[in-house]
N, CA, C and O of each residue as an XYZ file, in Angstrom:
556
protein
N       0.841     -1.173      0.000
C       0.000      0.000      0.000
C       0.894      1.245      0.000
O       1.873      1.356      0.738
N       0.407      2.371     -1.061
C       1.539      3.286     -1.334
C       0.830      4.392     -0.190
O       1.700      5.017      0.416
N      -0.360      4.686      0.146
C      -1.155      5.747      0.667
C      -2.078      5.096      2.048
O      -2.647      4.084      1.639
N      -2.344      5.295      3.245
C      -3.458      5.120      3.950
C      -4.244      6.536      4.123
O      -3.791      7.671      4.262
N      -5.876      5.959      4.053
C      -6.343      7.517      4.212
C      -6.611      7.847      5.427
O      -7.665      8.386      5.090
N      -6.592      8.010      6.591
C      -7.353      8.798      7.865
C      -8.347      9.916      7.401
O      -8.301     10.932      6.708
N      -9.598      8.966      8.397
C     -10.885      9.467      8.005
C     -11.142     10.392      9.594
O     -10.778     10.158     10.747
N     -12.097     11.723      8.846
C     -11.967     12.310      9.837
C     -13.082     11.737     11.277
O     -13.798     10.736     11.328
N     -12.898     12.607     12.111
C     -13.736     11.915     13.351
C     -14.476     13.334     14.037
O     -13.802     14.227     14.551
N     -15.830     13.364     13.955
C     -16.318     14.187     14.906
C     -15.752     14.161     16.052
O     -15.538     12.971     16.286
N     -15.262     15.006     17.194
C     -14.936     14.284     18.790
C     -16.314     14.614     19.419
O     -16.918     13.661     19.911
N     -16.762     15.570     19.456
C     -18.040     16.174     19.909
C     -18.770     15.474     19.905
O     -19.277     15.118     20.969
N     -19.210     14.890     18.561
C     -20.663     14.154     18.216
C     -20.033     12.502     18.101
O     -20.914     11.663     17.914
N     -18.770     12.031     18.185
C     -18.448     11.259     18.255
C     -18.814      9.937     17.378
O     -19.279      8.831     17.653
N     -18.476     10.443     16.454
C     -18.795      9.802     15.164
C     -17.703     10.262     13.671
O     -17.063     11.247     13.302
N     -17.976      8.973     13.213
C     -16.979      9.105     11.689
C     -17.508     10.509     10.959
O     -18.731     10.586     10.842
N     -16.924     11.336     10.587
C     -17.295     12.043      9.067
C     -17.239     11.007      7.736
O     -16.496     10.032      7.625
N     -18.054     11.403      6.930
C     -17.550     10.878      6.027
C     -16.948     11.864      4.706
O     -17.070     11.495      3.538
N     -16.344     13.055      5.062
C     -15.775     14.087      3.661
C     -14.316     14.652      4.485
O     -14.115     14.785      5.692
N     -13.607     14.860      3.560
C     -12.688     15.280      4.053
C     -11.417     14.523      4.638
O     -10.567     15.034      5.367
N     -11.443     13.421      4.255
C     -10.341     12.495      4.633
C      -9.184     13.345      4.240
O      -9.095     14.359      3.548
N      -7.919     12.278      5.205
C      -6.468     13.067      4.902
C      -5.770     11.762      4.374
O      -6.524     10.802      4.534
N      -4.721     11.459      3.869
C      -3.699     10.694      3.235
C      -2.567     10.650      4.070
O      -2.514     11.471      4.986
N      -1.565      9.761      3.906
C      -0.389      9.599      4.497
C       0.067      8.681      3.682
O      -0.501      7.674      3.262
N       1.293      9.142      3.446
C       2.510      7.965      2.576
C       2.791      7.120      3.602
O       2.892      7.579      4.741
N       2.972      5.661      3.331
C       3.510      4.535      4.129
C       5.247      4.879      3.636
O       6.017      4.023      4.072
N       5.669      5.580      3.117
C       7.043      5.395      2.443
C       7.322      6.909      2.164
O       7.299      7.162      0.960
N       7.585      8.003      2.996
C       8.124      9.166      2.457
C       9.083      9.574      1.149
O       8.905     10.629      0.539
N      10.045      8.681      0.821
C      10.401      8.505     -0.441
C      10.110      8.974     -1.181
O      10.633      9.963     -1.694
N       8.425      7.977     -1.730
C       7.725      8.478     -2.883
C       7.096     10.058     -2.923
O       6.789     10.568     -4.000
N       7.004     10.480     -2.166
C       6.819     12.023     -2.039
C       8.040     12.728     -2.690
O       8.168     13.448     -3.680
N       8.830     12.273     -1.813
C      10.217     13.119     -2.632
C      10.548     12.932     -4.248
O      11.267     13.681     -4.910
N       9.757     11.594     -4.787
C      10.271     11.288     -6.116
C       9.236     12.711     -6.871
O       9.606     13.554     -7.689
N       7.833     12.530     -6.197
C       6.990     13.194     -6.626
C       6.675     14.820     -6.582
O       5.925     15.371     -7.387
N       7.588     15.704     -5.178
C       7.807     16.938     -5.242
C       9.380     17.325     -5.367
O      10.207     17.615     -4.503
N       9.464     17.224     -6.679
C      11.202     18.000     -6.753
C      11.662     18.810     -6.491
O      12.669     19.060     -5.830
N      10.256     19.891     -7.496
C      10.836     21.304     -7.103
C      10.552     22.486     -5.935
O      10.926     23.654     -6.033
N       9.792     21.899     -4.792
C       8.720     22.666     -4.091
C      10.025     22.526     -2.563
O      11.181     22.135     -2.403
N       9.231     22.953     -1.969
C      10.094     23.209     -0.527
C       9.698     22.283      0.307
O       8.494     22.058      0.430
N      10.791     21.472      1.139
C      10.106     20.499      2.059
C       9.505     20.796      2.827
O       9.993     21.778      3.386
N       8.314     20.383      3.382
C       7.805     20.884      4.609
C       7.748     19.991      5.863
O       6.843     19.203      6.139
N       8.964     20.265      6.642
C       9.074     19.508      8.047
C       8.141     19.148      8.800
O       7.941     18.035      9.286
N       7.530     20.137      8.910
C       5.996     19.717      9.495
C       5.312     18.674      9.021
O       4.876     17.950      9.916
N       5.143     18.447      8.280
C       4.329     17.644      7.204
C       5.001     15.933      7.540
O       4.514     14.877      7.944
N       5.861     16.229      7.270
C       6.866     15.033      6.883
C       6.610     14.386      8.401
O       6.371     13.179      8.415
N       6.641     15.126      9.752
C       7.125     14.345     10.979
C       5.446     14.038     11.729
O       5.134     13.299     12.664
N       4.445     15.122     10.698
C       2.735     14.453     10.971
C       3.008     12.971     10.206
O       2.529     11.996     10.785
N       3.533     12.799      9.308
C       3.616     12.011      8.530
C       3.916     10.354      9.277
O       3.134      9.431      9.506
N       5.423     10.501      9.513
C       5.882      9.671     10.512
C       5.473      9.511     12.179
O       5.732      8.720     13.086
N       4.934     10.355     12.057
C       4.050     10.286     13.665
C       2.668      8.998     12.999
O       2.301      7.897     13.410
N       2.386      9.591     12.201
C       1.097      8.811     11.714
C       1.282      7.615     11.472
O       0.369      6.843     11.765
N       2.718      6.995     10.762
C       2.888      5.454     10.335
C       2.838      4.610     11.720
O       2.238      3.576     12.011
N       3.873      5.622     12.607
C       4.105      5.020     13.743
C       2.708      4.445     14.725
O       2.494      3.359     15.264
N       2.034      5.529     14.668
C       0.394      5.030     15.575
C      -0.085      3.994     14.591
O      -0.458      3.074     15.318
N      -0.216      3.753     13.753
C      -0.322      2.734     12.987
C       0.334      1.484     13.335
O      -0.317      0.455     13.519
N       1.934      1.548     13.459
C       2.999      0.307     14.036
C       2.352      0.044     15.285
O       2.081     -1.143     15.463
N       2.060      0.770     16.119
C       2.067      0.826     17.359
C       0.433     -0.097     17.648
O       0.070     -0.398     18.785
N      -0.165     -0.343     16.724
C      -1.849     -0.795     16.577
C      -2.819     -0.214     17.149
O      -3.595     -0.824     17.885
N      -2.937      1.391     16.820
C      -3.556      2.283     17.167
C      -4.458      2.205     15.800
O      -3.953      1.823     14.744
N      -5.916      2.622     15.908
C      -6.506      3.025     15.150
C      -6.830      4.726     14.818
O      -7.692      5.354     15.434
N      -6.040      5.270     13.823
C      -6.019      6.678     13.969
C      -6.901      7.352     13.008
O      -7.281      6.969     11.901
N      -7.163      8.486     13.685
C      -8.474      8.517     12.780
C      -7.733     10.807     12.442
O      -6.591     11.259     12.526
N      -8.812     11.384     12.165
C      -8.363     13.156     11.761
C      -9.371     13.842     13.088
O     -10.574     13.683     12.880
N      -9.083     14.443     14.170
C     -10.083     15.054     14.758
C     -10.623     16.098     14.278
O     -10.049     16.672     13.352
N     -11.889     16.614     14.800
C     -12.708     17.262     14.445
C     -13.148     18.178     15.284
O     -13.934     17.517     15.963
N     -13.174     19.290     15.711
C     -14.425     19.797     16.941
C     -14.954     21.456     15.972
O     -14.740     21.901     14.845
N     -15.558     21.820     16.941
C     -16.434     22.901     16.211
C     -15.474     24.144     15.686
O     -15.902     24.824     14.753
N     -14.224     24.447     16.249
C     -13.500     25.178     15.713
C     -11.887     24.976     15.058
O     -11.171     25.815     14.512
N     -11.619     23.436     15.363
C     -10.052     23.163     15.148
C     -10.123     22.056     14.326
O     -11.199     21.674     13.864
N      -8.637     21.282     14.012
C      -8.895     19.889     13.811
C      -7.187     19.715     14.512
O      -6.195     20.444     14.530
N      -7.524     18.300     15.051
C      -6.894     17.682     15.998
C      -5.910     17.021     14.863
O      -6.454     16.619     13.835
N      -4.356     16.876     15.010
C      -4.024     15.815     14.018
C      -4.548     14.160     13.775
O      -4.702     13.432     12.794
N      -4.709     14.040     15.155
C      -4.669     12.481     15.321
C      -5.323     12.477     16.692
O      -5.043     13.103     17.714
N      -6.303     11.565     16.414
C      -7.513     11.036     17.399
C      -7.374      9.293     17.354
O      -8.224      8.720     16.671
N      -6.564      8.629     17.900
C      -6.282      7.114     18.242
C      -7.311      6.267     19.483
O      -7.759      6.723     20.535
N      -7.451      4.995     18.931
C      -7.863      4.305     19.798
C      -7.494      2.922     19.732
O      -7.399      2.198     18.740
N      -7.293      2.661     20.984
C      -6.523      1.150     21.040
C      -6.940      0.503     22.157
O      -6.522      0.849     23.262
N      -7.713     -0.397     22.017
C      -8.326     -1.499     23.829
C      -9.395     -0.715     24.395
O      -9.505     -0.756     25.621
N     -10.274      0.051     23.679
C     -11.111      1.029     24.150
C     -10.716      2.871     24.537
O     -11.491      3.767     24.871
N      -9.055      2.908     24.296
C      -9.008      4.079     25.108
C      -8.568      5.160     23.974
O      -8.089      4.876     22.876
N      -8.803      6.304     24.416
C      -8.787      7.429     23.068
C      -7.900      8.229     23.861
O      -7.992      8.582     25.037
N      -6.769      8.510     22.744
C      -5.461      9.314     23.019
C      -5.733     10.373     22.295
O      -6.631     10.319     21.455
N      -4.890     11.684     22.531
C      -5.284     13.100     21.113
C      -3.449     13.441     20.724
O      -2.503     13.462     21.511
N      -3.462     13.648     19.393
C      -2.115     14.174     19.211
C      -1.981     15.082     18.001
O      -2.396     14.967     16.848
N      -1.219     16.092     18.664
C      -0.929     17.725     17.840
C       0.893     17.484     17.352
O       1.852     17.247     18.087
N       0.853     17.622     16.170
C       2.550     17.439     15.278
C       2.624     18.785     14.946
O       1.848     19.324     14.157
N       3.753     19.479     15.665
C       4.501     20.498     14.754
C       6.357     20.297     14.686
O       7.132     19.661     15.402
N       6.540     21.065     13.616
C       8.119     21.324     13.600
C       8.914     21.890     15.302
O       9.582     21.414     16.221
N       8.553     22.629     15.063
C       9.074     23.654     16.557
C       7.915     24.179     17.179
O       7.091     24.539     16.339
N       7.604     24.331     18.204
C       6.980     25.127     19.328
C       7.682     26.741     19.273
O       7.762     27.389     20.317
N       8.108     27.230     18.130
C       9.143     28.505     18.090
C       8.441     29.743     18.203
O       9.312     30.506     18.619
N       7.274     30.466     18.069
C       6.475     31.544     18.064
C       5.837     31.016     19.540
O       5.797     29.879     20.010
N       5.313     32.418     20.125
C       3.677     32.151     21.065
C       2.533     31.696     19.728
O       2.004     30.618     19.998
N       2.214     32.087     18.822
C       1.378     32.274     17.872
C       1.275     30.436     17.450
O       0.216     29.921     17.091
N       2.177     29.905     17.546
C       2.565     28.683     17.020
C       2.123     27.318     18.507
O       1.314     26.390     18.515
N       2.876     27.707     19.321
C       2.377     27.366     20.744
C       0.645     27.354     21.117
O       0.104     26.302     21.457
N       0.138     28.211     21.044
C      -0.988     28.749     21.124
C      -2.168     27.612     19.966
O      -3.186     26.983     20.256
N      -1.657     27.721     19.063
C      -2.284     26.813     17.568
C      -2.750     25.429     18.346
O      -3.824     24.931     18.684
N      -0.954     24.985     18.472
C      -0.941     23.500     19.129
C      -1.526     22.937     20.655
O      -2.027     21.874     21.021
N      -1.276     23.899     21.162
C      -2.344     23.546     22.105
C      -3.538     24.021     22.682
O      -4.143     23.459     23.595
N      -3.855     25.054     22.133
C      -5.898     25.649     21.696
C      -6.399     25.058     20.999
O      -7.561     25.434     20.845
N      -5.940     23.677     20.029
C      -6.522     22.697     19.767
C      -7.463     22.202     20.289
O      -8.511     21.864     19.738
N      -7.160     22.107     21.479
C      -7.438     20.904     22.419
C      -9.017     21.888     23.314
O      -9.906     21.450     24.045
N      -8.792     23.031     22.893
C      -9.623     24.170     24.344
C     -11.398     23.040     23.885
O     -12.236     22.874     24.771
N     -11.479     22.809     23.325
C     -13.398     22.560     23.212
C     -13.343     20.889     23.184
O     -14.477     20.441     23.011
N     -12.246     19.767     23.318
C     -12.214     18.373     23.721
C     -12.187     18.575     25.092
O     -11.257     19.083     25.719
N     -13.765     17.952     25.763
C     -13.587     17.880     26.975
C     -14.057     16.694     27.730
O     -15.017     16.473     28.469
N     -13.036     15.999     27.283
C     -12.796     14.635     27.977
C     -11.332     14.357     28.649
O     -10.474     15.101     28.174
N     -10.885     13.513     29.581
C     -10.109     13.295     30.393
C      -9.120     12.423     29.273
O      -8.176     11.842     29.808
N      -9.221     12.296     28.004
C      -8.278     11.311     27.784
C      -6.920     11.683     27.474
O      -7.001     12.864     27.136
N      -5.410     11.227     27.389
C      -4.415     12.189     27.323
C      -4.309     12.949     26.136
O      -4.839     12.582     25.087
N      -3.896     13.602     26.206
C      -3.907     14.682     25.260
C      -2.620     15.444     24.896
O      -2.264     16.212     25.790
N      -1.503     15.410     23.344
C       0.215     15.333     23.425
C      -0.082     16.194     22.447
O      -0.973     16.199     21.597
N       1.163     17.226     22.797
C       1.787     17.988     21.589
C       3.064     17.336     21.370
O       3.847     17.334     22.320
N       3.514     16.616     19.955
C       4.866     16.345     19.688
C       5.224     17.384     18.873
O       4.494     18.029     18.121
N       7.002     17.563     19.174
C       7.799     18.909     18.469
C       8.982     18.677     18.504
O       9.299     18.102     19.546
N       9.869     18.885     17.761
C      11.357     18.419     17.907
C      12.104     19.405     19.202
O      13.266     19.194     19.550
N      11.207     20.537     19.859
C      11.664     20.707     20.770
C      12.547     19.976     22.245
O      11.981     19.067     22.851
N      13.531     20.329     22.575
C      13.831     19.747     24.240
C      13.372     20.253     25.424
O      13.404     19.841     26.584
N      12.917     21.277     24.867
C      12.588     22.173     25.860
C      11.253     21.582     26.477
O      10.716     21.148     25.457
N      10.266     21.259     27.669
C       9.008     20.754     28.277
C       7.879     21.805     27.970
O       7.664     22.582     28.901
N       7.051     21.990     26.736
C       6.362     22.973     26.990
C       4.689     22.290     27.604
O       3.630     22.897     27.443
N       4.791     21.203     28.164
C       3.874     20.593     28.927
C       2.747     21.590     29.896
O       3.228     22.032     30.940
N       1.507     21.896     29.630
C       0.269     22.537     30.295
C      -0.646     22.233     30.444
O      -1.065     21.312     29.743
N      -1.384     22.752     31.317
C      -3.011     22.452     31.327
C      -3.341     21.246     31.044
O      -4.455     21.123     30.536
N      -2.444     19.863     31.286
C      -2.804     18.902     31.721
C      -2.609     18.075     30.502
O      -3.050     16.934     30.363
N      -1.539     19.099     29.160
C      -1.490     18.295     28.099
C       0.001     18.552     27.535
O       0.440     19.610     27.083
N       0.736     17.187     27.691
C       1.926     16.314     28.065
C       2.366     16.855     26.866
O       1.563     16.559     25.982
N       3.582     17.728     26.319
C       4.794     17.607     25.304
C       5.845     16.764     25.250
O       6.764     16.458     26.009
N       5.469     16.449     24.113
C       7.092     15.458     24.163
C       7.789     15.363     22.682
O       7.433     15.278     21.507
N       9.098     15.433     23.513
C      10.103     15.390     21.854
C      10.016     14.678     21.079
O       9.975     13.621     21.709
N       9.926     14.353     19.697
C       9.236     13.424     18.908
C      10.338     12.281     18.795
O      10.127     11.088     18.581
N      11.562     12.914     18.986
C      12.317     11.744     18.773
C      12.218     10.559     19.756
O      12.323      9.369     19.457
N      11.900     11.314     21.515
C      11.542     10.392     22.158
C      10.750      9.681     22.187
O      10.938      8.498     22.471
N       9.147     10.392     21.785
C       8.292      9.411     20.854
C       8.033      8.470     20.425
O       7.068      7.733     20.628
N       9.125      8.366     19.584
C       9.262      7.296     18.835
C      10.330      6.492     19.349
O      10.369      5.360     18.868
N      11.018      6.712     20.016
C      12.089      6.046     20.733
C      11.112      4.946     21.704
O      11.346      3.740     21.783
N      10.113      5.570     22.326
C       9.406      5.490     23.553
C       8.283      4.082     23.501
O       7.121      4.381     23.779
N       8.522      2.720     23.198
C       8.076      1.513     23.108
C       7.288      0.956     24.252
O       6.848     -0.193     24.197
């Protein structure tokens, strides 16, 4: 399989959408064969690999949804629902603010992660940052 799609997920109404799905390469590669001349976008690339990984990991990941944001990744595995926000850097307030005002209208107890290639802990309001490399390190 060259593509999986993640379908989006109401969180609110708690239910599938059915418009608006997102894509993910199983193989970053083929992206690169396919954008030569354009600019990489880091961001993109490490939603990307965040996404295969919840996949490895036998998460079912789905696109969140709520009345004003969208969540990257809304997982569930053994009954329990995780939330996760991918950026490059945590480097602006403006950027900070994005990634985790995500989360302001999900109001359920389940954990809730900003990953960022940051080292720095920008961990709040009860929703856990973590470096992506550890992430994925993190079995």
């Amino acid at each position: 399989m060259i593509m999986n799609k993640a379908v989006r997920y109401d969180i609110r109404g708690k239910r599938i959408l059915t418009r608006m799905d997102k894509y993910y390469l199983t193989d970053l590669g083929i992206g690169k064969i396919k954008n030569t001349g354009f600019k990489t976008e880091i961001g993109a690339l490490l939603e990307n690999v965040v996404y295969n990984e919840l996949l490895v990991r036998g998460y079912e990941v789905y696109v969140g949804k709520t009345t004003k944001n969208e969540i990257d990744f809304v997982t569930v595995k053994d009954g329990k629902r995780e939330y996760y926000q991918v950026a490059y850097l945590l480097a602006t307030e403006e950027v900070i603010e994005r990634e985790f005002g995500a989360y302001e209208s999900v109001g359920d107890n389940y954990p809730k992660y900003v990953l960022s290639m940051d080292k720095f802990d920008f961990s709040r309001e009860g929703i856990i940052h973590k470096n992506i490399l550890d992430f994925l390190l993190d079995r």
